[in-house]
C-alpha positions, 0 to 999 in steps of 0.5 A: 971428855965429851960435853952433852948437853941434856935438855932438861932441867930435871937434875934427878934424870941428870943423876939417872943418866950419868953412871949409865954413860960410862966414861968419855962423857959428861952430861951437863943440865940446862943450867949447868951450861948456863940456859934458863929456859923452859921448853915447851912440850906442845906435841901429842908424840914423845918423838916430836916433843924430844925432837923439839927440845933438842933442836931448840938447844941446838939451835942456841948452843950448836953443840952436841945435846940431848933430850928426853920425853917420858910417859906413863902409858896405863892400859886400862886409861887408853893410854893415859896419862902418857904425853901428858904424864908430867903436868896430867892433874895440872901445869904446876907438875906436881908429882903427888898431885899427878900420882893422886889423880891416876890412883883415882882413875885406877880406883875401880879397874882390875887392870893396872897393866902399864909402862913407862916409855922413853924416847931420846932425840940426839943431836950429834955433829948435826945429825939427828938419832932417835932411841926409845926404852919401854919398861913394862910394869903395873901400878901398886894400890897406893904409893910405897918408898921414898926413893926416886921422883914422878910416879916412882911410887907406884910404878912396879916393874915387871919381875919385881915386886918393888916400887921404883921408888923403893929401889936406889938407883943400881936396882931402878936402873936394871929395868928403867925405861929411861935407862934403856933408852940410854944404853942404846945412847951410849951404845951408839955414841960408844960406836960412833968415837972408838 
């Protein structure tokens, strides 16, 4: 079994990554491999942000990691809240507050056109690998279902009428941005040791 250590301390990306990873693989949180830190994410790109956080933990642990950086990209909001997506109504990354605040700039627009966009940088025997996934989509009225984390309320893929957050996991996982960037992961690592 291979250890990758995800540079997060989001458990809920932890959960989402794993079952897509197949067997051979083992991703370990920040805290389940013992580092309490918080990485910053001071870059205006997703690749630059990803790249960073997973040097920093190279750097620290020199094993095989990954990150991840994610942004809701709303067309009508130039692209808005995009890198800023966690911490978009302040640093507390509060998800309602943040869900609230893009409810609101989308008050009064006909276009709620979106996606959702994941990069992960990889560190492999040293080497660096970038993947992205994008999952098009629209945001709903008002935020519907229980399930997921972020904007998950009020993200509706496209070819669904459903809510990220009214979908479990399986479901989610048939259109996620973050999923798809995984699978090119684990298509890669998959090539890489067989």
């Amino acid at each position: 079994m291979r250890e990758l250590i995800f540079a997060t301390n989001n458990q809920h990306k932890a959960d989402e990554i794993q079952p897509v990873l197949r067997d051979g693989f083992k991703v370990l949180t920040l805290r389940e491999s013992g580092i309490e830190i918080d990485i910053p994410e001071p870059y205006d790109s997703l690749e630059e942000n990803a790249k960073t956080k997973a040097r920093t933990i190279y750097q620290m642990t020199g094993q095989n990691c990954f990150s991840e950086d994610t942004a809701l990209e709303v067309n009508s909001l130039n692209g808005e809240p995009g890198v800023k997506s966690a911490r978009y109504a302040g640093d507390g990354r509060d998800a309602g507050a943040n869900t609230g605040k893009l409810l609101n700039k989308l008050s009064d627009q006909e276009d709620r056109s979106g996606r959702f966009r994941t990069v992960i940088a990889l560190i492999l025997d040293g080497q660096e690998y970038l993947f992205e996934g994008i999952c098009e989509g629209s945001i709903a009225d008002q935020p519907r279902g229980v399930k997921g984390f972020g904007y998950d309320p009020v993200f509706i893929p496209r070819g669904d009428n459903r809510t990220f957050a009214e979908m479990d996991l399986a479901e989610k996982n048939q259109y996620s941005h973050r999923a798809k960037a995984v699978s090119k992961l684990v298509d890669f690592l998959n090539s890489s040791y067989h």
